[in-house]
C-alpha positions, 0 to 999 in steps of 0.5 A: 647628458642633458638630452638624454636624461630630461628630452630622451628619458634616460634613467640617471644610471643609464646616462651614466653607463653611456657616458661611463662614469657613476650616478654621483656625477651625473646628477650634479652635472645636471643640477648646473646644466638646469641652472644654466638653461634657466638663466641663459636659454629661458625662452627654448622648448624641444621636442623628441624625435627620431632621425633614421631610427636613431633619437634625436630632439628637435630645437624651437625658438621662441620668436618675437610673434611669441610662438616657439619655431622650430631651429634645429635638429640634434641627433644622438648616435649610440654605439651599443648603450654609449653615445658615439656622436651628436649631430646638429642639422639647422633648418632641416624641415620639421615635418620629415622627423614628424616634428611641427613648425611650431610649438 
């Protein structure tokens, strides 16, 4: 939900569709999922992306040389306006995705 709505810039009403439920819960989910980055994952950063046509986020770290590299790849299949899978792909190269390193 969370990667569709702030990373993917879905509309609130179209996250809901893809998830099929309301707007109602959808904000309150990610009212906590943002209050649950910004206590545990303070140091990440993503960046949009697209793998084989489908929308994808590209993952960084922020790392001790005080740049965020890049971790992961995670791709969202969609079925029509619904999510049909996500997958996470560690260290593929950025660059393929048009992804930096760094960021």
């Amino acid at each position: 939900m969370l990667i569709l709505r702030d990373v993917l810039g879905f509309t609130g009403a179209e996250v809901a569709e893809a998830m099929d439920t309301t707007t109602t819960p959808v904000y309150s989910l990610l009212q906590r999922a943002h209050a649950t980055i910004d206590e545990r994952l303070p140091e990440r950063s993503q960046m949009q992306a697209s793998a084989s046509g489908q929308p994808a986020v590209g993952a960084y770290r922020l790392e001790d040389s005080g740049r965020f590299e890049f971790h992961h790849l995670m791709v969202v299949t969609l079925r029509g306006r619904k999510i049909d899978e996500l997958n996470a792909f560690h260290d593929p190269d950025p660059a393929l995705f048009g992804l930096p390193a760094t960021a």
